[in-house]
N, C-alpha and C positions, 0 to 999 in steps of 0.2 A: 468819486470825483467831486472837487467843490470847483466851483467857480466865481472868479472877482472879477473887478474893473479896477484897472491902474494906468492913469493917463490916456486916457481911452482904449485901453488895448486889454481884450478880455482874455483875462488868465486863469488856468486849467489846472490844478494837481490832481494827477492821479495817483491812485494808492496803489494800485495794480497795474501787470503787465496787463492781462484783461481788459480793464481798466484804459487802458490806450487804446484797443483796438474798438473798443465802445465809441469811446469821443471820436477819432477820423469818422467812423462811420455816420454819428451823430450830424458831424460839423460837414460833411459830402450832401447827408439828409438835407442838412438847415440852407446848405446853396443851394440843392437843388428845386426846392420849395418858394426862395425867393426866385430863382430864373422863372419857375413856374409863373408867380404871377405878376412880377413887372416885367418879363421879359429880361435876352440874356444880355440888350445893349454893346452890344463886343468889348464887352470886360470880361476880364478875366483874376476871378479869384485862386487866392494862394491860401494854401496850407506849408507850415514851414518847419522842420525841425522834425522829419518824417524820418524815422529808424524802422520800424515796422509795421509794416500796411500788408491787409491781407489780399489774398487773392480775388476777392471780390472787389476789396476797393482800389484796386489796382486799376482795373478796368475801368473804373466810376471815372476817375481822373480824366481820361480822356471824353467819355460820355457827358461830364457837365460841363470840360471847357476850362480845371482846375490845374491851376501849374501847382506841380509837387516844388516845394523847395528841399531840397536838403544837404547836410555838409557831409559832402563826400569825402572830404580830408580825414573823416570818426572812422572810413565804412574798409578800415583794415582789422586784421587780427593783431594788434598792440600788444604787447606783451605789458603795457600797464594800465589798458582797459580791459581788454578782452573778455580773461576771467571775471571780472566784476559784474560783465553785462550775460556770461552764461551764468551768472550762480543767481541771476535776478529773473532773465526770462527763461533761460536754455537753450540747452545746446542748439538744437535746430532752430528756434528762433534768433537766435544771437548769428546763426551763419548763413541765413535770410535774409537777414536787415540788409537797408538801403536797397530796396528793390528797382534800381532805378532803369537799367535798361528793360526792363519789363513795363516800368511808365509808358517809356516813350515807345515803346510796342504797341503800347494798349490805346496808343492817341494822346497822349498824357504831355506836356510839356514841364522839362526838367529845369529848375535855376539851382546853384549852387551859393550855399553861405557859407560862411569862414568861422562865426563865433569868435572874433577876434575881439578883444584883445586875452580871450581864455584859452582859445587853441593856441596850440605850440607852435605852428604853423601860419604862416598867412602871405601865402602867394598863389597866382591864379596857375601858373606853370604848374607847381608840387600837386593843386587841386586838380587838372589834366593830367597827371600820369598819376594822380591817385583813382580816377573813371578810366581810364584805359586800361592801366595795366593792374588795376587795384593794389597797389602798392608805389613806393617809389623804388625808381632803377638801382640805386642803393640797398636797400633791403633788401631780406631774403625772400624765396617764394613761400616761405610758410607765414607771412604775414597775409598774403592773399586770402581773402574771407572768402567769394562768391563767386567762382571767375566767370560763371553763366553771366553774372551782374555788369561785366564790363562794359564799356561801352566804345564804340568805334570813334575815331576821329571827325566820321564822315556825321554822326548823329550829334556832334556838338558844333555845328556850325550853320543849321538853319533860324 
């Protein structure tokens, strides 16, 4: 993993799937360390661009107060990502990813990005019945990645 500064916003490559699961945990570590010692002031830090989070830091999320962001418009089985992301991490991490209602299980508050203008997509409707139904009503059901991962209508509106 290296890390830069680019207009104030520190950036991350990893070289590994590993490698990702390293840094969240790092970067949960490095908030939790500063809540420690200035206190947690009712801010709330963001981690953004979350595809796969493990079951320990799933939990963390809620524990320190960290809103997961992530773009739940990725978190289908695509017929022009999908393969790409099993032959990089694998199968069962690739039908993992986006853990989101297990976030917000865990205490964890979720926010949703779009990556626009690189996703093909960008509207907040298509991104609701992409967390609900993990797909869109168009699509077939073999796009759906996680359906444990869904999320109810009642958990996007507090």
């Amino acid at each position: 993993m290296t890390v830069s500064f680019v207009s104030g916003y520190v950036c991350l490559k990893v070289e590994s799937p590993e490698g990702l699961f390293r840094m969240i945990y790092s970067w949960i570590d490095a908030i939790a360390q500063a809540q420690s010692e200035t206190g947690n002031f009712d801010m709330r830090n963001a981690l953004a661009h979350l595809q796969e989070v493990t079951t320990e830091d799933i939990k963390r999320f809620g524990e320190y107060n960290i809103m997961a962001v992530c773009g739940i418009m990725w978190a289908i089985k695509h017929p022009a990502g999908f393969a790409q992301e099993v032959a990089y991490v694998g199968e069962e991490k690739s039908y993992n990813a986006y853990p989101v209602k297990s976030i917000i299980d865990g205490g964890g508050v979720v926010a949703n990005h779009s990556d626009y203008p690189v996703s093909p997509m960008f509207s907040a409707v298509q991104a609701f019945c992409m967390g609900v139904l993990k797909k869109l009503p168009s699509y077939p059901d073999d796009y759906i990645r996680n359906i444990d991962q869904a999320i109810s209508r009642h958990d996007c509106g507090d």
